[in-house]
C-alpha positions, 0 to 999 in steps of 0.5 A, a space after each residue: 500500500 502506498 501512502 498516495 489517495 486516489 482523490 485529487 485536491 482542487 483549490 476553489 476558484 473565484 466564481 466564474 463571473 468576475 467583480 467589475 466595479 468602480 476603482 473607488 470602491 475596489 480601493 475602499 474594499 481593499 484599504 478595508 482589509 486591515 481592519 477586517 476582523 471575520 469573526 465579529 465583522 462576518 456574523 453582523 454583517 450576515 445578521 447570523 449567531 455564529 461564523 461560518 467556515 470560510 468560503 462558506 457564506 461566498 455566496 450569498 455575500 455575492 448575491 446580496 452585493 450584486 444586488 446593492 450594485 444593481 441598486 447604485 447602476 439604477 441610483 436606487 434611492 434604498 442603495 446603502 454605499 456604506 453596506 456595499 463596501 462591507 459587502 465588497 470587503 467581506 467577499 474579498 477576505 472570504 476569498 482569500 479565506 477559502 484559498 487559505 483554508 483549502 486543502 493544499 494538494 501532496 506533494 509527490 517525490 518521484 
C-alpha cells in the first residue's frame, strides 16, 4: 500500500463571473482589509449567531452585493454605499479565506 489517495485536491476558484466595479470602491474594499476582523465583522454583517467556515457564506455575500450594485447602476434611492463596501470587503477576505483554508494538494517525490 502506498501512502498516495486516489482523490485529487482542487483549490476553489473565484466564481466564474468576475467583480467589475468602480476603482473607488475596489480601493475602499481593499484599504478595508486591515481592519477586517471575520469573526465579529462576518456574523453582523450576515445578521447570523455564529461564523461560518470560510468560503462558506461566498455566496450569498455575492448575491446580496450584486444586488446593492444593481441598486447604485439604477441610483436606487434604498442603495446603502456604506453596506456595499462591507459587502465588497467581506467577499474579498472570504476569498482569500477559502484559498487559505483549502486543502493544499501532496506533494509527490518521484
Amino acid at each position: 500500500m502506498t501512502d498516495l489517495t486516489n482523490v485529487i485536491v482542487f483549490r476553489p476558484r473565484p466564481a466564474k463571473q468576475s467583480l467589475r466595479r468602480p476603482r473607488v470602491l475596489i480601493r475602499a474594499a481593499r484599504e478595508g482589509q486591515k481592519g477586517w476582523k471575520r469573526e465579529r465583522d462576518l456574523t453582523r454583517l450576515l445578521r447570523a449567531d455564529h461564523c461560518p467556515s470560510p468560503g462558506a457564506a461566498l455566496a450569498r455575500l455575492r448575491a446580496e452585493e450584486e444586488l446593492q450594485n444593481d441598486l447604485r447602476v439604477t441610483a436606487a434611492a434604498e442603495y446603502d454605499v456604506r453596506r456595499h463596501v462591507l459587502l465588497m470587503i467581506a467577499v474579498l477576505a472570504e476569498m482569500r479565506a477559502a484559498v487559505e483554508a483549502a486543502p493544499q494538494p501532496l506533494s509527490v517525490a518521484l
